[in-house]
C-alpha positions as CSV (number, residue, x, y, z in Angstrom):
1,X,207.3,117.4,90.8
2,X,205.5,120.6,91.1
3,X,204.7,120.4,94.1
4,X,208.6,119.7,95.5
5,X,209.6,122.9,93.0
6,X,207.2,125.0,95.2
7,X,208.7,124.0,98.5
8,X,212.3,124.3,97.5
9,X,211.3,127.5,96.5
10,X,209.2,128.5,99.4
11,X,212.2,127.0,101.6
12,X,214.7,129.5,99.6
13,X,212.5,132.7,99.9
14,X,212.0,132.3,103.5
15,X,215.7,131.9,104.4
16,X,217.0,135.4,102.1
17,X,217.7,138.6,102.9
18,X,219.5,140.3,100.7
19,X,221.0,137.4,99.3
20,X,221.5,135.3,96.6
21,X,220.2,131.8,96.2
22,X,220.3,128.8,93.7
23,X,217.0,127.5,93.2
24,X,216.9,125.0,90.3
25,X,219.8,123.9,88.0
26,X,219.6,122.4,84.8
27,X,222.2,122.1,82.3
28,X,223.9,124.9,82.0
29,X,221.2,127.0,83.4
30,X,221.6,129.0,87.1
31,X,218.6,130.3,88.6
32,X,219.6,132.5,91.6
33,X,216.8,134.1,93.6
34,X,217.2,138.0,95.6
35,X,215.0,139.0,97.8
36,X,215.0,142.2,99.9
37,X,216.5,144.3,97.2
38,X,214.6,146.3,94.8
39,X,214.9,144.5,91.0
40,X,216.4,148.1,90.1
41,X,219.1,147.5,92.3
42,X,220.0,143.8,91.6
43,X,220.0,145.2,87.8
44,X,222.3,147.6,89.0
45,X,224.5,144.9,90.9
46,X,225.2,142.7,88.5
47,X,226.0,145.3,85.7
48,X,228.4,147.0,88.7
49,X,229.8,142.8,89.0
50,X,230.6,142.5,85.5
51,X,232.4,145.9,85.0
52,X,234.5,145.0,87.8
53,X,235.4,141.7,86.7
54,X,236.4,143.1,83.6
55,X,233.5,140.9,81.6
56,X,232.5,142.6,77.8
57,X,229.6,143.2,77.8
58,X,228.6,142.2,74.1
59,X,224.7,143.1,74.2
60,X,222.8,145.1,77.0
61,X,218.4,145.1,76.6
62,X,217.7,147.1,80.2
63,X,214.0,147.1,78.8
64,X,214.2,143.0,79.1
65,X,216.3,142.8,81.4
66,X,218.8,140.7,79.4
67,X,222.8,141.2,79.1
68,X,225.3,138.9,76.6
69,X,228.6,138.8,77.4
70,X,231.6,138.3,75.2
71,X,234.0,135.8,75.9
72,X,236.5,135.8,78.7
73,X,239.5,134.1,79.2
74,X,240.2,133.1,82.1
75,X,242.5,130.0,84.6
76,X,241.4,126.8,84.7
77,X,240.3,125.6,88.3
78,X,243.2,123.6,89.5
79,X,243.1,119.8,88.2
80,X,242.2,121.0,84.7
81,X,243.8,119.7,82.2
82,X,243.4,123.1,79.8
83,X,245.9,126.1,79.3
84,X,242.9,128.1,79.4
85,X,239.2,129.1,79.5
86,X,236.7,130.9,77.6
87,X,233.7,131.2,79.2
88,X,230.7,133.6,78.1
89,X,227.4,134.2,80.1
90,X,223.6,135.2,79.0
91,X,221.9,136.7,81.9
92,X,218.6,137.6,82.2
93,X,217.0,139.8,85.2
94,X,213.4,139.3,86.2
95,X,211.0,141.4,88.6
96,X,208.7,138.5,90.5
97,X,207.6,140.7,93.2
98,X,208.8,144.4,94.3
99,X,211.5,142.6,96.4
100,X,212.2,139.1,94.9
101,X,214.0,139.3,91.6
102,X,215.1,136.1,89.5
103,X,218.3,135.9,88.0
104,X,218.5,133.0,85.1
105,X,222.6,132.0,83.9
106,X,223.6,130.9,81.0
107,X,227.2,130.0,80.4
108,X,228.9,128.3,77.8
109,X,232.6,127.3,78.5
110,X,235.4,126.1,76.4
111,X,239.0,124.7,77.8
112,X,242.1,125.3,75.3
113,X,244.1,121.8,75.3
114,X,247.9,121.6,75.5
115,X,247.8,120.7,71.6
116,X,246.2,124.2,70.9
117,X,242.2,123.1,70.4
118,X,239.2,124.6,72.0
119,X,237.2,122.2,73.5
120,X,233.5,122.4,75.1
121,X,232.9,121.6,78.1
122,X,229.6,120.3,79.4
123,X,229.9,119.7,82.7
124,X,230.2,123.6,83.8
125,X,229.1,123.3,87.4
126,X,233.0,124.1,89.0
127,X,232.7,127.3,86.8
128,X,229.1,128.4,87.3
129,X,230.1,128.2,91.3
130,X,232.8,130.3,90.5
131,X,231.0,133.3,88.6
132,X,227.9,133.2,90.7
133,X,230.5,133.2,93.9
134,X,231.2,136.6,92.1
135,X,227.8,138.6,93.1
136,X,227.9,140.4,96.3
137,X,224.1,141.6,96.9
138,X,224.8,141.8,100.6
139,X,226.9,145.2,99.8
């Protein structure tokens, strides 16, 4: 097993520039790879990302590298049976090398029903696709 997690990641690394890659996804984890941006920068991204989707920012360590976000309400992805969604996000930004940064996702998201409960939902993928599809590094 360690062995296949160091090719997938030696497969991802070579393919990047300046882009943004899933490596390894358990549940309700995103690990997203950059390379060919300083770590500064991708810091600097994803703060710039979350102001301009209008996501609170609850808790901000720029020592660690760590951000919490409040919740946010957003529109279910069509075939959901919820009202709404509240979905929140730990992020946490690593330096691995001057020009590879990781990026590690956590998300918690609840649905609102029709008979006014909040619900959990566990599988998150349709909704981690949609905030990671939210980072730009290429600009």
């Amino acid at each position: 097993m360690k062995k296949l997690g160091l090719l997938i990641f030696m497969i991802i690394t070579v393919g990047m520039v300046s882009d943004c890659k899933r490596i390894v996804k358990p549940d309700s984890e995103i690990v997203l790879g950059v390379a060919d941006l300083k770590c500064e920068e991708v810091w600097e991204k994803v703060l710039k990302n979350l102001s301009l989707n209008k996501i609170p920012l609850l808790k901000i360590d720029s020592e660690g590298r760590n951000i919490e976000t409040g919740p946010v309400i957003t529109d279910p992805l069509p075939g959901e049976p919820y009202q709404k969604m509240e979905e929140k996000y730990r992020i946490e930004v690593k330096c691995l090398k001057p020009l590879f940064t990781e990026i590690r996702c956590y998300i918690k998201v609840r649905g609102f029903t029709p008979d006014n409960k909040w619900i959990e939902i566990k599988d998150t993928v349709k909704y981690e696709k949609r905030f990671t599809d939210s980072f730009n590094f290429t600009q």
